[in-house]
C-alpha positions as CSV (number, residue, x, y, z in Angstrom):
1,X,-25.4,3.7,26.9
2,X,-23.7,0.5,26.3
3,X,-25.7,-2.9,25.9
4,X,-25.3,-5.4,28.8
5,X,-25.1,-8.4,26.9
6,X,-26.2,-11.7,29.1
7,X,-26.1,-15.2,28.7
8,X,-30.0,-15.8,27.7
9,X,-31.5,-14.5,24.7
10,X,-34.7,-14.6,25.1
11,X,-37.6,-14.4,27.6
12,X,-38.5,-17.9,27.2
13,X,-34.7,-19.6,27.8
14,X,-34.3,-16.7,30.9
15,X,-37.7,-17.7,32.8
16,X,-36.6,-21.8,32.5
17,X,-33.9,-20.8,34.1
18,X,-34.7,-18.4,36.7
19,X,-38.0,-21.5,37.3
20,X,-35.1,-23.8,37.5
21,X,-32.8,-21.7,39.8
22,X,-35.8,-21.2,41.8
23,X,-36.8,-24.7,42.3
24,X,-33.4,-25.5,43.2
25,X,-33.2,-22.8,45.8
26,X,-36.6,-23.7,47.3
27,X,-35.1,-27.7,47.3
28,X,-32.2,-26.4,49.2
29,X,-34.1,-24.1,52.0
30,X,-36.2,-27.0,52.2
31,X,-33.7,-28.9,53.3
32,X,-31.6,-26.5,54.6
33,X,-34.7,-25.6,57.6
34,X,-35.6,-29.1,58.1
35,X,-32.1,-30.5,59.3
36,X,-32.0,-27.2,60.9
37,X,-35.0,-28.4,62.8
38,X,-34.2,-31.6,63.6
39,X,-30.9,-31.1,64.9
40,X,-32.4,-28.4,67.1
41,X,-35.3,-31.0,68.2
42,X,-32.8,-33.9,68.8
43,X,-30.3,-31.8,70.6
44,X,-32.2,-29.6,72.3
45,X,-35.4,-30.8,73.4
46,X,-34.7,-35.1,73.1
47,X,-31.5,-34.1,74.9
48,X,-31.5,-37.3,78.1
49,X,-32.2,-34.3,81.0
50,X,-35.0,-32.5,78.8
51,X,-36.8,-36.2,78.5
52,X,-36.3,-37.4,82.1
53,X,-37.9,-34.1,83.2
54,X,-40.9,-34.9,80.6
55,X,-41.0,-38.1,82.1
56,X,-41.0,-37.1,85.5
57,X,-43.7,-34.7,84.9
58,X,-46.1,-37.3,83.7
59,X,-45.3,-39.9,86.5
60,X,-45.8,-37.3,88.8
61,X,-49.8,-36.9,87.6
62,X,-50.5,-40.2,86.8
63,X,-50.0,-40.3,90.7
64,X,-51.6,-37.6,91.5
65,X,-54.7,-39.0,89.2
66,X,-54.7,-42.3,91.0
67,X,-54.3,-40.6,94.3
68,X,-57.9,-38.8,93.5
69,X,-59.4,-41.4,92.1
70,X,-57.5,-44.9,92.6
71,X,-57.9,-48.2,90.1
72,X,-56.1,-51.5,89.5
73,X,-52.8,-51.9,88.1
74,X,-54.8,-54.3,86.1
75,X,-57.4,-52.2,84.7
76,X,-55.6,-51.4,81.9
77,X,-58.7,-50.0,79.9
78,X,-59.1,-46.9,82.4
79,X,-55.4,-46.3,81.9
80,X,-56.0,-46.5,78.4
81,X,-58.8,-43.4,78.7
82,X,-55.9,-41.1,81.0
83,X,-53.5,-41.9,78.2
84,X,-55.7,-40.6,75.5
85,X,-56.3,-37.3,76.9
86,X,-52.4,-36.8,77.0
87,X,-51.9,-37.6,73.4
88,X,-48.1,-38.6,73.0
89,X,-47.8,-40.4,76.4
90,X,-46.8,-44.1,76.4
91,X,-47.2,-46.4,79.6
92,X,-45.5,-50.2,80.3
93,X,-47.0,-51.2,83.6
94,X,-44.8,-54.6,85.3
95,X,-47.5,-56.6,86.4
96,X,-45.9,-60.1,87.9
97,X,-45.2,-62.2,85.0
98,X,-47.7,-60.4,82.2
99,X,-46.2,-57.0,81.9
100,X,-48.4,-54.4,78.9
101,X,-48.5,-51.4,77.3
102,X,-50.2,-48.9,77.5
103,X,-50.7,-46.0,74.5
104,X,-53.2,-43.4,72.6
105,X,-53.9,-46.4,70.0
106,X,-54.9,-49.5,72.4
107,X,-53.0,-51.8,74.8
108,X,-51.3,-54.7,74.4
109,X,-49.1,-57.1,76.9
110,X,-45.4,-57.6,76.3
111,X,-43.4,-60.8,76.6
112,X,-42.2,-60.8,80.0
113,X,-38.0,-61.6,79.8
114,X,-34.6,-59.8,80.8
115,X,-34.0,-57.8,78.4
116,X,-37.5,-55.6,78.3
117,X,-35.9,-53.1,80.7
118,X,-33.2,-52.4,79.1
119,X,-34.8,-52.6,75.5
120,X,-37.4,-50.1,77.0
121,X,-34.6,-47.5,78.7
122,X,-33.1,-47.5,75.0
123,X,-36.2,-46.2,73.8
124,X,-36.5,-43.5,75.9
125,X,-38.7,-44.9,79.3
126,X,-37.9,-43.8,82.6
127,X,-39.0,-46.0,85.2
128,X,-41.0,-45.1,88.0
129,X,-42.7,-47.1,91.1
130,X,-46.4,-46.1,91.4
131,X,-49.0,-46.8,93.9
132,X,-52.2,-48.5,92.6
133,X,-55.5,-49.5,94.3
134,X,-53.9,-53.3,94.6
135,X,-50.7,-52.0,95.8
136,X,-47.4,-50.6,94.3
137,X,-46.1,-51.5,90.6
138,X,-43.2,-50.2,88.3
139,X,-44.4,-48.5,85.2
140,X,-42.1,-46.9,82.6
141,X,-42.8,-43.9,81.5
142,X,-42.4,-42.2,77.6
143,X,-43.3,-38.7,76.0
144,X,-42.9,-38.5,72.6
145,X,-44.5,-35.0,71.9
146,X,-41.3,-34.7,69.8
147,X,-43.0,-35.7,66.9
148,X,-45.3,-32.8,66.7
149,X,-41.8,-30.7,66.9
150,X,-41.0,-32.9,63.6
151,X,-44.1,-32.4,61.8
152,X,-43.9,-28.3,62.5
153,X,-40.0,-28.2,61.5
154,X,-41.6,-29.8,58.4
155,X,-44.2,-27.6,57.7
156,X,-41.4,-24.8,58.7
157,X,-39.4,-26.3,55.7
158,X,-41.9,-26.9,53.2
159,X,-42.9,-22.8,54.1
160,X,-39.5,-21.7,53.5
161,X,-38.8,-22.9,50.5
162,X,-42.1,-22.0,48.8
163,X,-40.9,-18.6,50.7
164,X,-37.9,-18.8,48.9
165,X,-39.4,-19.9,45.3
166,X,-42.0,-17.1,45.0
167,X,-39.1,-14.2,46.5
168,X,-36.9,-15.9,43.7
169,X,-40.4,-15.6,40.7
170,X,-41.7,-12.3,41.9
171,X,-38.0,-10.6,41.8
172,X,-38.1,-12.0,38.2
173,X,-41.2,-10.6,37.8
174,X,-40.7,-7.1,39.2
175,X,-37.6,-7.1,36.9
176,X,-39.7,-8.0,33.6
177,X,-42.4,-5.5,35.0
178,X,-40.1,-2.6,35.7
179,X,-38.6,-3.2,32.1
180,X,-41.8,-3.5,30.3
181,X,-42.9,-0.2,32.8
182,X,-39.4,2.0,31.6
183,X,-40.6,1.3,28.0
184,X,-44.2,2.2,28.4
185,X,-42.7,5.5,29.7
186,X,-41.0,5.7,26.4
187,X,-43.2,5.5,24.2
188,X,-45.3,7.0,26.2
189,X,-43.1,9.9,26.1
190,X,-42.3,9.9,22.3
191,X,-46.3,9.8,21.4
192,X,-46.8,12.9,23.2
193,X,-44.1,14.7,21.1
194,X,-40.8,14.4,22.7
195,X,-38.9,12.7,19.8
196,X,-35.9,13.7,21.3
197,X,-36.1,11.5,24.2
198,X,-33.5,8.4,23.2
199,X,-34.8,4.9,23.8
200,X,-31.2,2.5,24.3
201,X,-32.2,-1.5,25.1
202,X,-30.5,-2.9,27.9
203,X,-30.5,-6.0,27.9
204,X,-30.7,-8.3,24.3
205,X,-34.1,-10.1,24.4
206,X,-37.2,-9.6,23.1
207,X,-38.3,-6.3,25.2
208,X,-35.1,-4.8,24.0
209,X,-36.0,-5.8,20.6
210,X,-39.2,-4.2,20.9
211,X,-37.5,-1.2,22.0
212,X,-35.4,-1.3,19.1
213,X,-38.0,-0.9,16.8
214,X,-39.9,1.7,19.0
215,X,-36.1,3.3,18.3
216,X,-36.4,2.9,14.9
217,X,-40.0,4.5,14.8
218,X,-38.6,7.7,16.9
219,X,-35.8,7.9,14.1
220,X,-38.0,7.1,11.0
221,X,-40.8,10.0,13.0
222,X,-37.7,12.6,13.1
223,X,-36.5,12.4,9.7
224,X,-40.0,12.6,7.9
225,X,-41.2,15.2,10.3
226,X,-37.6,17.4,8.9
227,X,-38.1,16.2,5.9
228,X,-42.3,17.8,6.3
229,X,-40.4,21.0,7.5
230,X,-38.2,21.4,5.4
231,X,-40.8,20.6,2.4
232,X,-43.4,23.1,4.6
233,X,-40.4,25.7,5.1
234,X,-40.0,25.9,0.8
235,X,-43.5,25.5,0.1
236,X,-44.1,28.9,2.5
237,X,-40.9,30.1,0.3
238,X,-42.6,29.2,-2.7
239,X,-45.8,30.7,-2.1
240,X,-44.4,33.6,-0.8
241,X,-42.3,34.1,-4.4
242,X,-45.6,32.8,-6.3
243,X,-47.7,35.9,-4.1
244,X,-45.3,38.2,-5.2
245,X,-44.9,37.4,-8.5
246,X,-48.4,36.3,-9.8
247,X,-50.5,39.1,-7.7
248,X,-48.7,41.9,-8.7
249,X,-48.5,42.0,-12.5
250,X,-51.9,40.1,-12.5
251,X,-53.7,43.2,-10.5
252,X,-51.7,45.0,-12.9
253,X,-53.3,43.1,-15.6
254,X,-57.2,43.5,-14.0
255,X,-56.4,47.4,-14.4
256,X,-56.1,47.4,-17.8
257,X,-58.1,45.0,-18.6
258,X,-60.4,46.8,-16.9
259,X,-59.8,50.2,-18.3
260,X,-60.5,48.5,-22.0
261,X,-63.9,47.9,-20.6
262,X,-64.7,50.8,-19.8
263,X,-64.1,52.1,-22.9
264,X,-65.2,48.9,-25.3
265,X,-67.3,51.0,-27.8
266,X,-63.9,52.2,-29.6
267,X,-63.4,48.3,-30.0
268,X,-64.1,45.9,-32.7
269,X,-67.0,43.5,-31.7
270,X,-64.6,40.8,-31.9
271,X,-61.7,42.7,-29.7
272,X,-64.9,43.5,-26.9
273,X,-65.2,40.0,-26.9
274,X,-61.8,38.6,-26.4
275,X,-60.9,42.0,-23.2
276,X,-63.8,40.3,-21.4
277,X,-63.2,36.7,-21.4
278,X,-59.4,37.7,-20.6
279,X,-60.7,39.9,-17.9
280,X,-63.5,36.7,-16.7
281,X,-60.2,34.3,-16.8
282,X,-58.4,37.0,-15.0
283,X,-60.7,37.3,-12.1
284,X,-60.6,33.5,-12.3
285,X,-57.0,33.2,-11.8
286,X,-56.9,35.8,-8.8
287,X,-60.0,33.7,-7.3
288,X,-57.6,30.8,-8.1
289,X,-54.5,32.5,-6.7
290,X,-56.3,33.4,-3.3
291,X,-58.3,30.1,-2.5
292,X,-54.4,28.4,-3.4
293,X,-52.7,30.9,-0.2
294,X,-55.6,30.1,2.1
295,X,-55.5,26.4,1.4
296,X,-51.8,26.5,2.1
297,X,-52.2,29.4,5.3
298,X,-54.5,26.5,7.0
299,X,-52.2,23.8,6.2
300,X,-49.0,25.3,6.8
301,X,-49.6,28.1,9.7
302,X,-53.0,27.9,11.5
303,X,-52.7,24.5,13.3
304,X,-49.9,27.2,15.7
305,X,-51.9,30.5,15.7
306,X,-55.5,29.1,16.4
307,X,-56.6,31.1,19.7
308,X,-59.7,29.3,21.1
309,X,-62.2,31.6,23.2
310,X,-65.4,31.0,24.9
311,X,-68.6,32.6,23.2
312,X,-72.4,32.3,23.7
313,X,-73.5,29.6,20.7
314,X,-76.7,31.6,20.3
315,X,-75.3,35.1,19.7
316,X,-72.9,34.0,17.8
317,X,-74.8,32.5,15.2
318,X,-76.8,35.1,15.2
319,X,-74.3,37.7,14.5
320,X,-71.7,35.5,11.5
321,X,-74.6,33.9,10.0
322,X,-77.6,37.0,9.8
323,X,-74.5,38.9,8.2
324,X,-74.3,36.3,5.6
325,X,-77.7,35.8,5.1
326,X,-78.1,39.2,4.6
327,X,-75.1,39.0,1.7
328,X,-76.8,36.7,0.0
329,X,-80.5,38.5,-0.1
330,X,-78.0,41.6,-1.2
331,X,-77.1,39.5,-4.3
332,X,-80.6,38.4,-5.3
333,X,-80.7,35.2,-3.7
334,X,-83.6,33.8,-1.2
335,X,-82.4,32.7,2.0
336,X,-84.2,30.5,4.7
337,X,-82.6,31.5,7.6
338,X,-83.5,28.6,11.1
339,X,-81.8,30.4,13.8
340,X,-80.2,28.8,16.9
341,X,-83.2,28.3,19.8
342,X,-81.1,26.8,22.6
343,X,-78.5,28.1,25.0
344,X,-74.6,27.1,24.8
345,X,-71.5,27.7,25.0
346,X,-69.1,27.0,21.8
347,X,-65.4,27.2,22.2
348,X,-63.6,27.8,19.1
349,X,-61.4,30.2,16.9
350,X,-63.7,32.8,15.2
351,X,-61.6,34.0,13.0
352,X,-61.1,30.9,11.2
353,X,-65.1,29.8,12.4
354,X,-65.6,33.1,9.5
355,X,-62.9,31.9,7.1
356,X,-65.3,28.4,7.1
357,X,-68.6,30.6,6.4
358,X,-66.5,32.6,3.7
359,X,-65.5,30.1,1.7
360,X,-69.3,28.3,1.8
361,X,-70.6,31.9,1.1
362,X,-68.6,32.0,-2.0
363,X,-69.0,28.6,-3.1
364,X,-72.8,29.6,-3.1
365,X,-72.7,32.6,-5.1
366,X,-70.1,30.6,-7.6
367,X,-72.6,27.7,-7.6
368,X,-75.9,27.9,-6.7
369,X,-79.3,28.3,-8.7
370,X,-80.6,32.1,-7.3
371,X,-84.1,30.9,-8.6
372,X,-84.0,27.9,-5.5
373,X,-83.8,28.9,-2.0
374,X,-80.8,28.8,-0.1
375,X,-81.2,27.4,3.4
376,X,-79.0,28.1,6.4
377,X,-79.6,26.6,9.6
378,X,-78.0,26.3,13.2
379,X,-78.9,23.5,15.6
380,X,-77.9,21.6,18.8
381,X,-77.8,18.2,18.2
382,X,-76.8,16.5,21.8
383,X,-73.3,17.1,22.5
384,X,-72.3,19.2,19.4
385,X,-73.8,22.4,17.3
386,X,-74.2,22.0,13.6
387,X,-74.2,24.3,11.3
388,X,-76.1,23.1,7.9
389,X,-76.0,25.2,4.2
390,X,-77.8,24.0,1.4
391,X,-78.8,24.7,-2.2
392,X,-80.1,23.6,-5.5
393,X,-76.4,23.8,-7.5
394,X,-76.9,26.0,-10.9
395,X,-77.9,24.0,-14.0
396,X,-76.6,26.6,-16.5
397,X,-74.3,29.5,-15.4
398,X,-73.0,31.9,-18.2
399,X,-69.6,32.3,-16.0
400,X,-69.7,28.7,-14.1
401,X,-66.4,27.1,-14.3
402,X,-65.2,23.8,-13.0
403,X,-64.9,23.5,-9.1
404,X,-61.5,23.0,-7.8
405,X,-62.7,21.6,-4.5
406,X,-60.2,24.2,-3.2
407,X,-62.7,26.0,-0.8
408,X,-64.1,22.8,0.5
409,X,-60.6,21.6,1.3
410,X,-60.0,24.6,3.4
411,X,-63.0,24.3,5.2
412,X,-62.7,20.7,6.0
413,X,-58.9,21.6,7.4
414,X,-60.1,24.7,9.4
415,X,-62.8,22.2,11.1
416,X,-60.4,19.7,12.1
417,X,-58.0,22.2,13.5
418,X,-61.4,23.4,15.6
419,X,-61.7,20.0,16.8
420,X,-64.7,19.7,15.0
421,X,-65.6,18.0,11.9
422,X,-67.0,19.2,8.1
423,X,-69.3,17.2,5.4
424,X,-70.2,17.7,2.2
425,X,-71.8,16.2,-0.6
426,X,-74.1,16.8,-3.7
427,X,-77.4,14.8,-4.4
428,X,-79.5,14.6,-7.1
429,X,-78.7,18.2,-7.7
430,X,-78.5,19.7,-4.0
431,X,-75.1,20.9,-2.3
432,X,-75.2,20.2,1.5
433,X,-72.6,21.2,3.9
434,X,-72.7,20.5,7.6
435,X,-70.0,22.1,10.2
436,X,-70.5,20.1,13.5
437,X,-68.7,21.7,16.4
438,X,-68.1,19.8,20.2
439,X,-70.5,22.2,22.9
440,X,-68.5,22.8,26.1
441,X,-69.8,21.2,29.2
442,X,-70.6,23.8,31.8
């Protein structure tokens, strides 16, 4: 996909001018609607027929109010009160020689000369003879509700261009949302494992340099994860070749090293002594060899052949640890055996759940003192079952060699791939190992 390449390059100069495009449009409707408004007002409704009727109208009750209830053409504080009530109505009553007006704000008399009439028909007033209590007058007549047309054309304006600003700001923001929301599915998408899905900026701001980078990530993820591959792919070669080649001449080896042990009183004292430490380094290499493949079978191939099942917590236990327990007794060691008390349900792989208690089994019989007891223990602790081994570690062993930290490895790898996790640690001469496993909610 090719780049659209635009005139801003950045966020920051892009929203000034989108807020400045905006204001100028809102400026623009605003006037726009209001000469709109008043050229409809002025042609339409201040047009000279739509204002004589208007006129007409209110003559026509102002009689019909004196008829019901008549005054003086000189009271001009009653006519004051009538006017109120009708808001935008404007009286000039023609009294002999001291003509006034009449409005919503007050009264006040005119000066009495030729050219009122015709200054007052300019303005608007129709003039119309009316019948007072005294007798019968001339009184011009003026509506000016227009001005409430005026004020709502304004308000009309002023709403359409905020209208207009905010469609302008909230299409700007949509767009920046939208954006932002495509990446999010991006990433989103590579961090759940589809590194073949391309991420291509746009536009040339800052979200597209952001999505750049998330680009770069997705690359720099792809190569190392070929190059893991490929390294995983010869490692498996490796230890393939490295099976082959080491296990078979070194069971070879075992045999007859074995065979000159059975038959050591035909030896020299000093040739017994040199066929069984080759034959102790001998099982020490194949102990070696095999801790070295499982280490590498849970790092390179269980994470893909792990089958999880449901299985009762309690009869489980029961069943992989009593057999270990009773291993261990077998071998002249004491065992204190806490067995699990509550109901659950565990889901997990128990296969590689036995490879864990295998490699803790052996590190035991490598390890610890048979004089000290070994205690094994299951319990529920909340949300998750434990599994806890400990034991006084060996202060002299004839045949102890240095720990490789192999087994523990293995077992800490196997936990995580069970979605659990492993612990272990050695204090003031006691091994502890603790497998904690997630219960399933029911």
């Amino acid at each position: 996909m090719t780049k659209r390449r635009i005139v801003f390059h950045s966020l920051r100069s892009r929203t000034t001018a989108v807020l400045l495009f905006a204001a100028a449009a809102a400026l623009l409707a605003f006037f726009v609607v209001s000469l709109f408004a008043e050229w409809s007002v002025d042609h339409w409704y201040l047009s000279a027929s739509a204002q004589n009727r208007r006129n007409d109208a209110i003559a026509e009750r102002l009689q019909e109010q004196l008829d019901r209830k008549p005054i003086s053409a000189a009271d001009s504080s009653a006519l004051q009160k009538w006017v109120v009530k009708r808001e935008f109505v404007t009286l000039v009553v023609f009294l002999p020689g001291v003509p006034y007006e009449v409005d919503p704000w007050g009264t006040q008399d005119l000066q009495n000369d030729s050219d009122l009439p015709w200054n007052l028909s300019r303005q608007g007033f129709d003039f119309y003879p009316v019948t007072f209590s005294d007798g019968e007058y001339t009184v011009a007549v003026s509506e000016t509700s227009e001005l409430r047309l005026y004020q709502i054309s304004s308000y009309l304006a002023l709403a359409a261009g905020f209208a207009v600003l905010m469609s302008i700001l909230l299409t700007h923001s949509r767009w920046l949302t939208r954006r932002i929301r495509v990446l999010s599915g991006e990433v989103n998408a590579v961090s759940h494992g589809e590194l073949e899905h391309e991420i291509v900026p746009i536009y040339d701001d800052e979200i597209s340099s952001l999505a750049q980078d998330v680009e770069h990530m997705r690359s720099t993820i792809i190569q190392r994860t070929r190059s893991e591959q490929s390294a995983l792919q010869a490692n498996s070669e490796l230890i393939t070749a490295l099976s082959h080649d080491i296990r078979n001449p070194l069971t070879a080896l075992i045999g007859y090293l074995e065979l000159l042990e059975m038959d050591l009183d035909h030896l020299p004292e000093t040739d017994r002594d040199y066929v069984r430490a080759c034959l102790d380094k001998s099982y020490r290499i194949r102990d070696l060899s095999g801790e070295m493949f499982r280490y590498f079978l849970v790092y390179g191939k269980e994470a893909k052949t792990a089958e999880f099942d449901d299985y009762d917590a309690q009869e489980l236990m029961f069943q992989l640890l009593g057999e270990y327990c009773e291993d261990l007794l077998s071998r002249g060691y004491q065992v204190e055996a806490v067995s699990l008390e509550e109901t659950c349900t565990l889901r997990t792989d128990v296969h590689l759940l036995k490879r864990v208690v295998d490699n803790l089994e052996s590190n035991i019989i490598k390890y610890a003192d048979p004089a000290e007891p070994v205690r094994i223990e299951a319990r529920r602790d909340g949300k998750k079952l434990t599994m806890r081994f400990e034991n006084r570690v060996a202060t002299v062993r004839p045949d102890a060699v240095e720990s490789t930290h192999v087994g523990l490895r293995t077992c800490s790898a196997i936990m995580s791939l069970l979605g659990g996790r492993f612990s272990a640690e050695e204090n003031n001469g006691t091994f502890t190992a603790e497998c904690s496993f997630p219960i399933k909610e029911s």
